[in-house]
C-alpha positions in Angstrom: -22.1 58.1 -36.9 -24.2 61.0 -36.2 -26.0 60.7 -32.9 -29.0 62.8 -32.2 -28.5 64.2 -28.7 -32.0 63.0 -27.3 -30.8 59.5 -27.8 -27.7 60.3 -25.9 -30.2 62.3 -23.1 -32.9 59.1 -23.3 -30.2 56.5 -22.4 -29.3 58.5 -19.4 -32.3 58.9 -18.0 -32.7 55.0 -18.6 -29.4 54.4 -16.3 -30.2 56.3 -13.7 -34.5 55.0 -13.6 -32.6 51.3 -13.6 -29.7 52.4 -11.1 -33.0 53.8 -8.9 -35.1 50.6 -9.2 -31.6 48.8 -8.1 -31.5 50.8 -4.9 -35.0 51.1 -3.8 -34.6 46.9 -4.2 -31.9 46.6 -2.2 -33.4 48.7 0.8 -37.1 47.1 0.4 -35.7 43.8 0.1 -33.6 43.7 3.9 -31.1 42.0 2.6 -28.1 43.7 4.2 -26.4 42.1 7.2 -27.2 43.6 10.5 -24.2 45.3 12.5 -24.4 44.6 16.4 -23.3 42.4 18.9 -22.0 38.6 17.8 -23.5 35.5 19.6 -22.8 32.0 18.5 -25.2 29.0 18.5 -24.1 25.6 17.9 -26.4 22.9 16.0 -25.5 19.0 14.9 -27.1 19.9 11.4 -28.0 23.7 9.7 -30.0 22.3 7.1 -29.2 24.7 3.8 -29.2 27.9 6.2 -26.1 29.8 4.7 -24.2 33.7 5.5 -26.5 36.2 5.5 -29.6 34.6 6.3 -32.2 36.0 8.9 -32.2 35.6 12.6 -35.7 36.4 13.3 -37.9 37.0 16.7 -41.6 36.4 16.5 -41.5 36.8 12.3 -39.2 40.2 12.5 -35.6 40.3 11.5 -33.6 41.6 14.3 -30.5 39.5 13.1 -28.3 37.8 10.2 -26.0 35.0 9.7 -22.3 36.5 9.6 -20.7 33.2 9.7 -21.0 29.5 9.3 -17.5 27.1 10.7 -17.3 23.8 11.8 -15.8 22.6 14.6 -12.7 20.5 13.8 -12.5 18.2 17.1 -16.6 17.4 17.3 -18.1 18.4 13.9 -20.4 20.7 15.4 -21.8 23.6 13.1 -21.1 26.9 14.5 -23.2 29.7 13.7 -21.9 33.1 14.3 -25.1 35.5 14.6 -25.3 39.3 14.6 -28.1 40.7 16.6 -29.4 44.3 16.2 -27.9 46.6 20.0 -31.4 47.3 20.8 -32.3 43.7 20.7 -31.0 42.2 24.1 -32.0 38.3 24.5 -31.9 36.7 28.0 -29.0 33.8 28.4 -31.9 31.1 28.6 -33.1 31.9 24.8 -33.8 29.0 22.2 -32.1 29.3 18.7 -34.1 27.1 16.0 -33.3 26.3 12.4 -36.5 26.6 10.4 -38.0 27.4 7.1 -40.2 29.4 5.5 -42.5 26.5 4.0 -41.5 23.7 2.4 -39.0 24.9 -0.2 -38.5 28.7 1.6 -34.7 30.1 2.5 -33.7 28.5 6.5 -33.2 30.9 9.2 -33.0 31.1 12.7 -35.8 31.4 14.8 -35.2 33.2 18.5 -37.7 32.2 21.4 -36.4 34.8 24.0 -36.1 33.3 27.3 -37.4 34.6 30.8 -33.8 34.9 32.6 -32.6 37.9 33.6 -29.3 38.0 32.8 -28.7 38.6 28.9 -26.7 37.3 26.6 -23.3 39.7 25.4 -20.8 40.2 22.6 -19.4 36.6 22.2 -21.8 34.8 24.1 -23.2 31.5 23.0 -27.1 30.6 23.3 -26.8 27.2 24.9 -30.3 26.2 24.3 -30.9 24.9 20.5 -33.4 22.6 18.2 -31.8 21.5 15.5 -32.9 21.3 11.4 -35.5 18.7 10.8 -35.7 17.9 7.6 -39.0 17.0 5.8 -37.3 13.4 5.2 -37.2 13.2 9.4 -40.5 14.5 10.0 -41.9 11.9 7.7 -39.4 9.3 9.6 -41.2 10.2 12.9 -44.3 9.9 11.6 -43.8 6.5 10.1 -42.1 5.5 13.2 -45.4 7.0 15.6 -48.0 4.7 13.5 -46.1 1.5 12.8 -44.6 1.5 17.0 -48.5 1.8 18.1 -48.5 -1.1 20.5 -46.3 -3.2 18.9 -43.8 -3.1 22.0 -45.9 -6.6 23.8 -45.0 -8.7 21.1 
């Protein structure tokens, strides 16, 4: 049981080059949850979005999901966002549930508004698109070539 001390030096070095790689893939990936002010946005579907996913203005994350409830009395999904303090949004800002392609992770998408009042800590962005599913867009579709004129009949 005689151990050779470079062995015992070599599988150091390995734990701490993996520990690094750990680290520097945690910071490069984003994927910790922004700490700022809360807003809520309610939707009638969320469409896979889950805890910790982006909220995102113009492609850049200036949010995350920090909770997910549903209202007991009219089964609306509430979304409980945190928003980066630098990042103030006017009151008349649209919250939408999208995805990054077909089969990418949901987030929310922010179209800030023109108002100038903003939104604060506990606010809730009134104006929202819900999910749409590729099954719905395919719906509409259907729906847009098989109504075409058929309304005289």
């Amino acid at each position: 049981m005689n151990k050779k001390p470079v062995e015992t030096i070599m599988g150091i070095v390995v734990l701490f080059v993996a520990a690094f790689f750990l680290y520097f893939g945690f910071k490069v990936s984003d994927l910790q949850v922004v700490k700022g002010y809360n807003v809520t946005a309610n939707f009638l579907k969320v469409g896979g979005l889950n805890v910790g996913s982006d909220v995102r203005i113009n492609g850049i994350k200036v949010g995350s999901i920090v909770e997910l409830t549903l209202d007991e009395q009219d089964y609306i999904a509430d979304v409980k966002m945190s928003i980066l303090p630098n990042i103030k949004l006017p009151k008349d800002s649209v919250a939408t549930i999208v995805g990054d392609g077909l089969m990418g992770d949901k987030f929310i998408k922010i179209e800030p508004g023109k108002s100038k009042e903003m939104l604060a800590d506990g606010d809730t962005i009134s104006k929202v698109k819900d999910f749409k599913s590729l099954e719905d867009m395919v719906g509409e579709i259907i729906f847009m070539v098989t109504d075409n004129g058929q309304e005289n009949n």
